[in-house]
N, C-alpha and C positions, 0 to 999 in steps of 0.2 A: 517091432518094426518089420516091415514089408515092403516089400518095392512092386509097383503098379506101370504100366505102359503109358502116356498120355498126347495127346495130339496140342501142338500148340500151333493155331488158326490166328491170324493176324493179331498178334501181340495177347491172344485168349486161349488160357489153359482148357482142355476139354478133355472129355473120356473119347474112347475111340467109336464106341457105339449107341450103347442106349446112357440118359441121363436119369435125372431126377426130377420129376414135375415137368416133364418137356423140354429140360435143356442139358446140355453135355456140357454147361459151364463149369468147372469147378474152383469155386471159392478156395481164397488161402486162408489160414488157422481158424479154419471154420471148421465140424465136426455133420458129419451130412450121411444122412440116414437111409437105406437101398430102401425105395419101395420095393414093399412085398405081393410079389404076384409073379404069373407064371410067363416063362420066355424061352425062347425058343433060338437058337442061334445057326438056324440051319439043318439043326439036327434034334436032338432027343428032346423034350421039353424037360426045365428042372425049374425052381424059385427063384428070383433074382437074387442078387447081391454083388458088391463090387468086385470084382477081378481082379486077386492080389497072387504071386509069388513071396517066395518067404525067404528068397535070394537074392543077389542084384546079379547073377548066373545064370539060373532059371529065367528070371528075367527077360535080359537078353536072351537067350536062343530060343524063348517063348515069340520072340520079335521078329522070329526068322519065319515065321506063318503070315506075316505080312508082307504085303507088296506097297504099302502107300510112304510116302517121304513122310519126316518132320513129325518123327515118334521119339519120343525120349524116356526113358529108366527113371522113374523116382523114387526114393525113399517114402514110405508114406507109413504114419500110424493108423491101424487097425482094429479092429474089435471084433470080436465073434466070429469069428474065421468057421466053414466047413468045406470039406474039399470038395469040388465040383465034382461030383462020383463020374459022368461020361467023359470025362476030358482026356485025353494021350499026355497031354501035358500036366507038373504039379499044379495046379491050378485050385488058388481055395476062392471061397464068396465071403466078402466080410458084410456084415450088416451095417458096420459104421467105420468111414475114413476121414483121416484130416490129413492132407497137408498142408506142411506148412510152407511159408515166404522164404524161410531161410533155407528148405529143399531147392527149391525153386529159383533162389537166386545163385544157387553152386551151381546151375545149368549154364555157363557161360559160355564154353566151347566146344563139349561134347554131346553129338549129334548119334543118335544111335539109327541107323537106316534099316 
């Protein structure tokens, strides 16, 4: 298990930046696979993969590089983790995430800004 960052947009779970097939939807207990190809996030180029912490600590103060509202901390399982080698931050790339609904519905009243 891992915990992830995630933007929730009118009633719609999303990643914070790049998605999957064009969309930053993300499905519940669905298992959804990082295209593989090359990205760049401002800086160094590295291969995709999802954007996980391996803490809900890490986590959060990872959250502290953002300025945008309406970010919250998930639990989420993982698969093939490797660590982002440029990042300042623990920051690994998983190939494959699922979260699940019942992560999702513990979001009741904790807001991570």
């Amino acid at each position: 298990r891992c915990f992830r960052l995630i933007a929730i947009e009118n009633g719609k779970i999303k990643t914070l930046f790049h998605g999957v097939k064009g969309s930053r939807i993300i499905p519940q207990d669905t298992w959804l696979t990082a295209e593989k190809k090359v990205v760049s996030d401002g800086g160094k180029k590295y291969v995709s993969g999802f954007h996980v912490l391996k803490t809900r600590a890490e986590c959060s103060k990872y959250l502290n590089k953002f300025k945008r509202q309406n970010i919250w901390v998930v639990p989420i399982m993982a698969q093939n983790l490797r660590p982002k080698q440029h990042s300042l931050s623990p920051v690994f790339l998983a190939k494959r995430i699922k979260l699940s609904k019942k992560a999702i519905d513990s979001l009741t009243s904790v807001v991570y800004y």
